[in-house]
VEXKOL-72587 format. One record per residue (C-alpha): x, y, z. Coordinates in nm, 4 decimals. Example, Ala and Ser with C-alpha at 12.3 -4.5 7.8 and 13.67 -1.06 7.14 Angstrom:
<nodes>
+----------+----------+----------+
|       c1 |       c2 |       c3 |
+----------+----------+----------+
|   1.2300 |  -0.4500 |   0.7800 |
|   1.3670 |  -0.1060 |   0.7140 |
+----------+----------+----------+
</nodes>
This chain:
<nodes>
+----------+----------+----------+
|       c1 |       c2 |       c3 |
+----------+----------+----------+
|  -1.8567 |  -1.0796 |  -7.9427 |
|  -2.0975 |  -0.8096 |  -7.9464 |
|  -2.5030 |  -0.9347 |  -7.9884 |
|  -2.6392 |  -0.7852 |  -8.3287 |
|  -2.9614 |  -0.7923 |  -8.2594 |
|  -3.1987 |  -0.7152 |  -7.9383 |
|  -3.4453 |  -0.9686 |  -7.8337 |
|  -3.7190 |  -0.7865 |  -7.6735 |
|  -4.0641 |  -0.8152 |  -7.5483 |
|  -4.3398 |  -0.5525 |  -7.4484 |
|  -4.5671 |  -0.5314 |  -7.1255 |
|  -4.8689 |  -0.3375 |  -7.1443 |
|  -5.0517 |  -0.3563 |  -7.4476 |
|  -5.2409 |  -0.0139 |  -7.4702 |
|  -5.2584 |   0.2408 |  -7.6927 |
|  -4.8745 |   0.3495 |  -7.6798 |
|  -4.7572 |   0.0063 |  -7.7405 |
|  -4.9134 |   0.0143 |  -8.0560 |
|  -4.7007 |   0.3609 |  -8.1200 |
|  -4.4258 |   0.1868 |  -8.0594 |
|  -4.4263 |  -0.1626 |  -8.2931 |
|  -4.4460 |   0.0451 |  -8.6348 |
|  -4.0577 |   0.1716 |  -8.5267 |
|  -3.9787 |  -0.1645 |  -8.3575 |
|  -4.0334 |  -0.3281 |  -8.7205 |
|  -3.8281 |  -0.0755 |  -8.8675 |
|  -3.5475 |  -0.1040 |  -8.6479 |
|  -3.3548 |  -0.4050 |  -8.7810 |
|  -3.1595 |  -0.4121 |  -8.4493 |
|  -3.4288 |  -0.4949 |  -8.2727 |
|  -3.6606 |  -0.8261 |  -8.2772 |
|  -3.9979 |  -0.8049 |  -8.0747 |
|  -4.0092 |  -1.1652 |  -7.9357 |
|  -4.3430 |  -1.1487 |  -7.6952 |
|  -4.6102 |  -0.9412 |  -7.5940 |
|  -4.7912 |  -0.9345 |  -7.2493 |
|  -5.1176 |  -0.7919 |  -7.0893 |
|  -5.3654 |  -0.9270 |  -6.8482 |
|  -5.5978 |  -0.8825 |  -7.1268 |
|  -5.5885 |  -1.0971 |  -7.4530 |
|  -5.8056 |  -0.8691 |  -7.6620 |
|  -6.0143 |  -0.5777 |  -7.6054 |
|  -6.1115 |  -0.2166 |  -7.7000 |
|  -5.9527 |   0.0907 |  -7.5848 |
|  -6.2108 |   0.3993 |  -7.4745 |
|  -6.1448 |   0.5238 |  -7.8062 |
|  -6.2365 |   0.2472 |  -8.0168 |
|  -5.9189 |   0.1018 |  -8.0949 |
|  -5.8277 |  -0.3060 |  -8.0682 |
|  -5.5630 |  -0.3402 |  -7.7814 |
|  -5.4513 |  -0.6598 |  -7.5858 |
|  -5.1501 |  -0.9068 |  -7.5594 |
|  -5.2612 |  -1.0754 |  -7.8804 |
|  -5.3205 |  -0.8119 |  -8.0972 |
|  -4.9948 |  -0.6354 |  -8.0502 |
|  -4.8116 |  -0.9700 |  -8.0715 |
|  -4.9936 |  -1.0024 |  -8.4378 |
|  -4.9257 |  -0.6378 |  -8.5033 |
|  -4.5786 |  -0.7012 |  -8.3971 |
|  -4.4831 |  -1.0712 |  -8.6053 |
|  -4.3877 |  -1.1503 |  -8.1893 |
|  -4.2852 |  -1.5449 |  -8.1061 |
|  -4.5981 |  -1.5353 |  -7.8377 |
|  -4.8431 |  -1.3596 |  -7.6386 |
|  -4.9257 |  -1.3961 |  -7.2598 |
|  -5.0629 |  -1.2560 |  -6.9747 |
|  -4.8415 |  -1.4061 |  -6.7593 |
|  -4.5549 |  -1.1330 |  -6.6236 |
|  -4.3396 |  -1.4247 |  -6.4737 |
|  -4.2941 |  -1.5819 |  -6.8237 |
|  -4.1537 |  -1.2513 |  -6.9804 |
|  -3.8800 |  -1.2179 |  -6.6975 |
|  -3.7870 |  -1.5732 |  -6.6783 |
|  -3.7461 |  -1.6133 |  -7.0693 |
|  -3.4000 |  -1.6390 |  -7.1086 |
|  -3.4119 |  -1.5663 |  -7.4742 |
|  -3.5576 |  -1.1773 |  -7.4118 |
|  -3.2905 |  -0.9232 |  -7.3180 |
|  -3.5026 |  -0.6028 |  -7.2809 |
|  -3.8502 |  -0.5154 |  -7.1797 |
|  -4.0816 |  -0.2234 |  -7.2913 |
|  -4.2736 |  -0.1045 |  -7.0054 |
|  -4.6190 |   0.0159 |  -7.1950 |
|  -4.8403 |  -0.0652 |  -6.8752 |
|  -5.0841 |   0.1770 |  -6.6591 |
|  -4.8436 |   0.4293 |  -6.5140 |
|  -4.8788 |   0.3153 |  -6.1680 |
|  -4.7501 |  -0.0061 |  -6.2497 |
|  -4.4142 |   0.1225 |  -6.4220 |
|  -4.2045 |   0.1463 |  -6.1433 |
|  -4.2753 |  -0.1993 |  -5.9793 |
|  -4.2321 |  -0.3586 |  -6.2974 |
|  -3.8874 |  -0.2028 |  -6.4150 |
|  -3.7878 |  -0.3192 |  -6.0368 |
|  -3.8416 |  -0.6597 |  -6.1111 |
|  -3.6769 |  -0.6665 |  -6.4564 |
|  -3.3785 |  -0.5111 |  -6.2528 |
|  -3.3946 |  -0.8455 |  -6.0588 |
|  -3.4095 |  -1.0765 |  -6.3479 |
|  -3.1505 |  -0.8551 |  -6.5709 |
|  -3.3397 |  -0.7811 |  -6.8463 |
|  -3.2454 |  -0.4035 |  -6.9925 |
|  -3.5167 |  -0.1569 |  -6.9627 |
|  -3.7490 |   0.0928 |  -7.1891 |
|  -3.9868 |   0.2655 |  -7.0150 |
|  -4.2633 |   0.4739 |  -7.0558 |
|  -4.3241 |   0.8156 |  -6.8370 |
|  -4.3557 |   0.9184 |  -6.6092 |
|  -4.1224 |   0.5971 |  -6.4396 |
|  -4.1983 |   0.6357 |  -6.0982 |
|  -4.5045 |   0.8162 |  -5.9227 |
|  -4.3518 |   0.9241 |  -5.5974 |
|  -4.0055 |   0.9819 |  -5.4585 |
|  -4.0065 |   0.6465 |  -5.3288 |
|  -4.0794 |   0.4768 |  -5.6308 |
|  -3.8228 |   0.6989 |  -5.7781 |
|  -3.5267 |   0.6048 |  -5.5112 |
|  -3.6254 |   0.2315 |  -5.5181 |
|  -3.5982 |   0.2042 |  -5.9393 |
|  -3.3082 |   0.4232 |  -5.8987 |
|  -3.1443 |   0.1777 |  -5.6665 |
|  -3.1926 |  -0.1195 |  -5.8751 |
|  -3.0891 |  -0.0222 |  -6.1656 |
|  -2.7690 |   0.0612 |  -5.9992 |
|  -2.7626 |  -0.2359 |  -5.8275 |
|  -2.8030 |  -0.4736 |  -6.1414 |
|  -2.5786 |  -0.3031 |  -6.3562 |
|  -2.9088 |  -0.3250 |  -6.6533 |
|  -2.9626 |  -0.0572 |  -6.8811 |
|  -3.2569 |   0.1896 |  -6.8307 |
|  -3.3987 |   0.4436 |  -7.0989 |
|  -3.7251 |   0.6315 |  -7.0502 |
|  -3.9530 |   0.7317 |  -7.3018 |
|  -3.9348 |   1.1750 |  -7.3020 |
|  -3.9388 |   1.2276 |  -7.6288 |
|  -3.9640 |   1.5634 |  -7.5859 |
|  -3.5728 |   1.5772 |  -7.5264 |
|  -3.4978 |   1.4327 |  -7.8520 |
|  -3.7263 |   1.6745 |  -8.0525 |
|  -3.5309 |   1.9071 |  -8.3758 |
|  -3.7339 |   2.2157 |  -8.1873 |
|  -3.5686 |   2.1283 |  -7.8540 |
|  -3.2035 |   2.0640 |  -7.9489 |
|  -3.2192 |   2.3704 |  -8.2021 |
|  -3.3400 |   2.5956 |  -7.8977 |
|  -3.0779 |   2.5032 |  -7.6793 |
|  -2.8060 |   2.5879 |  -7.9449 |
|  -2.9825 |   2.9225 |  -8.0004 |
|  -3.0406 |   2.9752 |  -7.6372 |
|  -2.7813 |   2.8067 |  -7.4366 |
|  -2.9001 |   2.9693 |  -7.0647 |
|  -3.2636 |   3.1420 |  -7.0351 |
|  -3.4011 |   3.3759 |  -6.8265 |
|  -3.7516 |   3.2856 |  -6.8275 |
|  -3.9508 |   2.9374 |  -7.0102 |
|  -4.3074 |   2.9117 |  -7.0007 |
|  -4.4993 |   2.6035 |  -7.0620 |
|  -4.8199 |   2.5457 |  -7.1457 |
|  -5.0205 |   2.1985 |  -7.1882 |
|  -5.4110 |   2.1250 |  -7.2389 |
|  -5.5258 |   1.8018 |  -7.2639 |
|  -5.9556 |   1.7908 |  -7.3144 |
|  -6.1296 |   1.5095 |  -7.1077 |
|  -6.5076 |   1.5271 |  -7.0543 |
|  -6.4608 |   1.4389 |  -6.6607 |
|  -6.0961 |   1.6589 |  -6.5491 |
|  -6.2466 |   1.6130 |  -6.2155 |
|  -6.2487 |   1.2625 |  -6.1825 |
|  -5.9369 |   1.1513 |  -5.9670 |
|  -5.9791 |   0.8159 |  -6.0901 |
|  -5.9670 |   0.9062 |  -6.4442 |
|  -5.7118 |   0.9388 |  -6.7023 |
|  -5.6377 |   1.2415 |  -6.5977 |
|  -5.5909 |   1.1643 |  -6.2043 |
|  -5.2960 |   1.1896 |  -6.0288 |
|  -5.1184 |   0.9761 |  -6.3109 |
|  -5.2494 |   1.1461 |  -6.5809 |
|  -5.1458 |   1.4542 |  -6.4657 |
|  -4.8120 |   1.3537 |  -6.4056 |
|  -4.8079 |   1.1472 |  -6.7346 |
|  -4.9111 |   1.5200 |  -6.9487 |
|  -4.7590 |   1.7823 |  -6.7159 |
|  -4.4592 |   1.5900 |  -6.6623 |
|  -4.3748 |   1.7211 |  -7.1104 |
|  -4.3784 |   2.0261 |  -6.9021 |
|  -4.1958 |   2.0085 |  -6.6001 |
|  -3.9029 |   1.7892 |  -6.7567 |
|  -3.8779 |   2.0076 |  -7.0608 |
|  -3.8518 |   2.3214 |  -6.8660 |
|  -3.5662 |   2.1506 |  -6.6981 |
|  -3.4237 |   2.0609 |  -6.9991 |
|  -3.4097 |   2.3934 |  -7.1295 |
|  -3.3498 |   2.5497 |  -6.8606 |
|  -2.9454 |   2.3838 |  -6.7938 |
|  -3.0073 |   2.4249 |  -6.4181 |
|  -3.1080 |   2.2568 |  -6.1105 |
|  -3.4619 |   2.3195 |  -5.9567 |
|  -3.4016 |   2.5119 |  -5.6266 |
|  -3.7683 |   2.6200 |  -5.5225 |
|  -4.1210 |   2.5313 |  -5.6554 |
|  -4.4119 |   2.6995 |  -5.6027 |
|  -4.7407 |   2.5982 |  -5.6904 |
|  -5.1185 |   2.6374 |  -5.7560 |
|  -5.4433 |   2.4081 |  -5.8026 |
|  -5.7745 |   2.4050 |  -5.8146 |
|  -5.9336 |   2.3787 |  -5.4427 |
|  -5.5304 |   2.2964 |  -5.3905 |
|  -5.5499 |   1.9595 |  -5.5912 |
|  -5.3715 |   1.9388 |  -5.9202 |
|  -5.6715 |   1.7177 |  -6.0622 |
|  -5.7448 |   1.9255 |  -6.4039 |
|  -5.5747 |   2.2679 |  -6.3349 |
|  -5.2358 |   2.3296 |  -6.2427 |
|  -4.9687 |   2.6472 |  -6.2329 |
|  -4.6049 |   2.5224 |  -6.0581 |
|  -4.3307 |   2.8338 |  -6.0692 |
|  -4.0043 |   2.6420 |  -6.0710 |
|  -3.6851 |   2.8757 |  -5.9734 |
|  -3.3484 |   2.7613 |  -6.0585 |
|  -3.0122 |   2.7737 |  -5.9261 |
|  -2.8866 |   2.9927 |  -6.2161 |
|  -3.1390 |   3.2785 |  -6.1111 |
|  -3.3855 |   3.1119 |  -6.3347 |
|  -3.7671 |   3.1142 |  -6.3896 |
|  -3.9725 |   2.8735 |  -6.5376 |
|  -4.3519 |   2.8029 |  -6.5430 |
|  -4.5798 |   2.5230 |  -6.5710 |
|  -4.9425 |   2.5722 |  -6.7008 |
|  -5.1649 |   2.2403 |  -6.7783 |
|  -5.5028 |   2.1895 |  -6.7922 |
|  -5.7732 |   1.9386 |  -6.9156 |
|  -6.0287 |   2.1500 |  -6.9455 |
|  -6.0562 |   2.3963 |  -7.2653 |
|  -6.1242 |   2.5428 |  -7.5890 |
|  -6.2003 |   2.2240 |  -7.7884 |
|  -5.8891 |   2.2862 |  -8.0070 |
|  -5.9464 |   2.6205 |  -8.1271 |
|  -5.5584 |   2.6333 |  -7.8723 |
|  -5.2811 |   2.4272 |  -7.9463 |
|  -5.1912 |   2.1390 |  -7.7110 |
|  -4.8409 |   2.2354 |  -7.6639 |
|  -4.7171 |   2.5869 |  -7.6645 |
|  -4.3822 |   2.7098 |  -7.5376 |
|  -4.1578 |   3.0513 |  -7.4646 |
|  -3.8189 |   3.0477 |  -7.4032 |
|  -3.6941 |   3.4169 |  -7.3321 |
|  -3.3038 |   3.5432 |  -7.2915 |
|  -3.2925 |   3.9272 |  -7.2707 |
|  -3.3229 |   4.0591 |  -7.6170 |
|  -3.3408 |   3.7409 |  -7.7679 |
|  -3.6529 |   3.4769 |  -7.7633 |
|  -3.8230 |   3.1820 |  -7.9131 |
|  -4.1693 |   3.0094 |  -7.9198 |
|  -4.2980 |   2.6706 |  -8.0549 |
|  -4.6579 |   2.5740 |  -8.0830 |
|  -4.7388 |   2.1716 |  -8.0872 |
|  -4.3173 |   2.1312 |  -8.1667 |
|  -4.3778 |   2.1701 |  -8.5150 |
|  -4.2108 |   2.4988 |  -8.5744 |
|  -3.9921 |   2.7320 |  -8.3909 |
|  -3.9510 |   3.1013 |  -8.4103 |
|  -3.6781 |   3.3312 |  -8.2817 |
|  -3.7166 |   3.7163 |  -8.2310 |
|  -3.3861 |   3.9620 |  -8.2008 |
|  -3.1439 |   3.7263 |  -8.3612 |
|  -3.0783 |   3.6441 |  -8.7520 |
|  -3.0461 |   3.2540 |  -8.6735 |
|  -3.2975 |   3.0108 |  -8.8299 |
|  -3.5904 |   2.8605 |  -8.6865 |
|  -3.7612 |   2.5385 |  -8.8390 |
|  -4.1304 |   2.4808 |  -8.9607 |
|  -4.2501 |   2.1224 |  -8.9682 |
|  -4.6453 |   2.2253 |  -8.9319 |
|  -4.6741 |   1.9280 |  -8.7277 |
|  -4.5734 |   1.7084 |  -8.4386 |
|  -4.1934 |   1.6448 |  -8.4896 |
|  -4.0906 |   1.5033 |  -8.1902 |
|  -3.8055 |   1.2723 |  -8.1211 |
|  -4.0304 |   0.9480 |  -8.0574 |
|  -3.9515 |   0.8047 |  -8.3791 |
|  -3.5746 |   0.7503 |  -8.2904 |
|  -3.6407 |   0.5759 |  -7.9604 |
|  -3.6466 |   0.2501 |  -8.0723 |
|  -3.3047 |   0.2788 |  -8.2567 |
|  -3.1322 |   0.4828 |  -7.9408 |
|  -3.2563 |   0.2190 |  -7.7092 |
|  -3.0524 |  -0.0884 |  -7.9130 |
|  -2.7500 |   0.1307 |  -7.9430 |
|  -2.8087 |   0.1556 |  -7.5329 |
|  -2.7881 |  -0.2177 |  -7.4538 |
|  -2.5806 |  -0.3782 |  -7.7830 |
|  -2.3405 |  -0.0861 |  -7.7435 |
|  -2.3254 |   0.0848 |  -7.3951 |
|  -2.2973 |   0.4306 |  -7.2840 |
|  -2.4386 |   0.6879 |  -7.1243 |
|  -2.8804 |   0.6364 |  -7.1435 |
|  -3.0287 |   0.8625 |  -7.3487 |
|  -3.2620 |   0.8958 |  -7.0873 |
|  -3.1408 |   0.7544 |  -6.7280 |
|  -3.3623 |   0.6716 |  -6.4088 |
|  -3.2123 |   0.9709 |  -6.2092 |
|  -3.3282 |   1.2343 |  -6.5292 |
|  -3.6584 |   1.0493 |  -6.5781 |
|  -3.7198 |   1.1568 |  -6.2248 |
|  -3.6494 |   1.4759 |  -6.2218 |
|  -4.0335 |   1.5535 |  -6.3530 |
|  -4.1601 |   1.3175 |  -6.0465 |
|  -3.9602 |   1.5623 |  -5.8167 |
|  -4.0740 |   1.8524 |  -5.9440 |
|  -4.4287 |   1.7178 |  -5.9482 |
|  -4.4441 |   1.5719 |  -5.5443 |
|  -4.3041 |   1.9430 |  -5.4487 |
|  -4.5750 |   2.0931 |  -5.6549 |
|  -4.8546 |   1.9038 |  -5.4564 |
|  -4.6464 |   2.0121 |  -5.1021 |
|  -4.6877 |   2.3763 |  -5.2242 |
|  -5.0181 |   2.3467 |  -5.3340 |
|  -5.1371 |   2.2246 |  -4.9972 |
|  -4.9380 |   2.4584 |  -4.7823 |
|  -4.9707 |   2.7437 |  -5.0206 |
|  -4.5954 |   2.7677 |  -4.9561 |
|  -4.2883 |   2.7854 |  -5.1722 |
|  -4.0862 |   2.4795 |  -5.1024 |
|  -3.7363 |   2.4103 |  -5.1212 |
|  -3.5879 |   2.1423 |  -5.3457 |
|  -3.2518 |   1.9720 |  -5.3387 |
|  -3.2019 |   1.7165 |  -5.6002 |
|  -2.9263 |   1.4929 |  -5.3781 |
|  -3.1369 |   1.4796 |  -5.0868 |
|  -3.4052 |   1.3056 |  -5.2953 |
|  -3.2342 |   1.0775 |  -5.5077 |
|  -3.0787 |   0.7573 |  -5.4838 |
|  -2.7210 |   0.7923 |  -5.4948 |
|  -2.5222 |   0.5930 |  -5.6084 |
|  -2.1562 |   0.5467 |  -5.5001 |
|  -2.2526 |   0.8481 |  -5.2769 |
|  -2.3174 |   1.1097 |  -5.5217 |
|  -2.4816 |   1.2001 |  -5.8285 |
|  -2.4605 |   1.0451 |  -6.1844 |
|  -2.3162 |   1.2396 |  -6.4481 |
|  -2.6673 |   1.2884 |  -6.6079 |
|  -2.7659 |   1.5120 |  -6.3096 |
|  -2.4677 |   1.5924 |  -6.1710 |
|  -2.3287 |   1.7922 |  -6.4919 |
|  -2.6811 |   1.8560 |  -6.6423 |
|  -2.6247 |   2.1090 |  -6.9321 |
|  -2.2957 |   2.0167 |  -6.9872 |
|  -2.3527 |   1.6469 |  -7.0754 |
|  -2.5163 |   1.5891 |  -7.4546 |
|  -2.6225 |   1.2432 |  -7.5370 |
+----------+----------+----------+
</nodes>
């Protein structure tokens, strides 16, 4: 007999846990039963209460701890939420592989290729399910662009993220930060795109991707797309988020996914005037994922794509090179080839 009901439990109490627990409590297939964090109770950089307690009061959870072990051995969770610092993500969803709990994870999953090929690998090995958190792909703008503009010629994407210190590599916007904001970027492009990555070529600051980047991604399809992020800025006078898709006469922009225009066609755009972005349904695709099977929303090999893209990027960068990419001679494979979600990308809806 099917379970009704998905017993779950978050690790890493931050700021994006607490985005998630207002649509855990409104997902009736879904019961939050513990919260962990090595901290009980603190405040975030911006002011805000954070900790294993507070997002198990927040949450109506069973218990807090800040003991890891406990979560995994509790045979009465069946899923984890990976909130954590992103250097911790892919370490963690390897050992809830091992102790078969299913799997939601924040982005970016892994950091590095190998990180990527070793969560790849477990999941496969385990047979648990895996869904990561790009809600980009799930957005109204991006699924009406790709019916109005099934193959591209050309996507740019911008991002710009303000910190007061972009040039602190142990800040929030350090290696993982960059990967964490770009990463909207680089996966989206894919997205759009329907094509696999063939070459990358990239530009940084000094050659470090620390607060300025530029990464030209050419696809197989004859392809271009293009990557602009940056922390440093206007102070919002520009939007966060703006995007071009082109396709000869045809094109399309969105600024902060709350509206999209096209230009030489008679098909409708949509206007939100604000952030409409897929992250709301998460929650509710991620129960259908474990009570009911299927294909993830959101797999370990597509979550990685971004990562990929990213490590390539930084190769450029440094060698002021273009630099090949070949998606099955970086990935896990399981069963010796490709899964579906890579193998067919653009061809496979979910």
């Amino acid at each position: 007999m099917m379970a009704e009901q998905l017993n779950v439990a978050i690790i890493g109490c931050g700021g994006i846990s607490g985005a998630h627990i207002p649509n855990i409590l409104k997902t009736p297939e879904i019961r939050l039963v513990a919260t962990m964090d090595v901290i009980e109770e603190g405040v975030s950089r911006s002011g805000r209460r954070v900790g294993a307690r507070v997002r198990a009061e927040e949450g109506n959870a069973d218990y807090y701890t800040t003991d890891l072990d406990r979560i995994l051995s509790d045979p009465n969770i069946d899923a984890v939420l990976i909130c954590s610092t992103h250097d911790t993500h892919a370490d963690i969803a390897i050992k809830a592989c091992g102790a078969g709990k299913h799997i939601f994870a924040e982005k970016p999953l892994a950091m590095t290729l190998d990180e990527a090929r070793r969560v790849q690998q477990a999941v496969h090995e385990s047979g648990v399910q895996l869904m990561s958190g790009w809600w980009f792909k799930h957005s109204p703008v991006t699924k009406r662009l790709r019916e109005v503009i099934p193959q591209p010629y050309y996507t740019l994407f911008t991002c710009r993220v303000l910190y007061d210190k972009p040039d602190d590599p142990e800040g929030p916007y350090g290696r993982d930060g960059i990967l964490d904001n770009s990463g909207y970027n680089l996966y989206w492009i894919w997205h759009v795109m329907r094509s696999q990555p063939v070459e990358i070529l990239a530009m940084g600051y000094d050659g470090q991707p620390t607060n300025t980047s530029t990464i030209i991604i050419r696809f197989a399809n004859g392809g271009i797309g293009t990557s602009v992020f940056s922390t440093v800025g206007s102070g919002g006078a520009l939007p966060k988020h703006y995007a071009e898709v082109l396709a000869g006469p045809v094109s399309a922009a969105t600024v902060r996914f709350g509206n999209l225009t096209f230009q030489g066609t008679d098909e409708p755009g949509i206007e939100h005037n604000e952030y409409h972005n897929g992250f709301d349904e998460e929650m509710g695709m991620f129960a259908r994922l474990c009570l009911e099977g299927g294909p993830s929303p959101m797999d370990a090999w597509e979550a990685c794509v971004p990562t990929l893209i990213f490590e390539k990027a930084i190769e450029s960068m440094r060698t002021h090179q273009p630099v090949p990419v070949n998606i099955e001679d970086e990935f896990y494979l399981p069963n010796g080839k490709l899964p579906a979600s890579i193998e067919n990308f653009g061809d496979v809806e979910h």
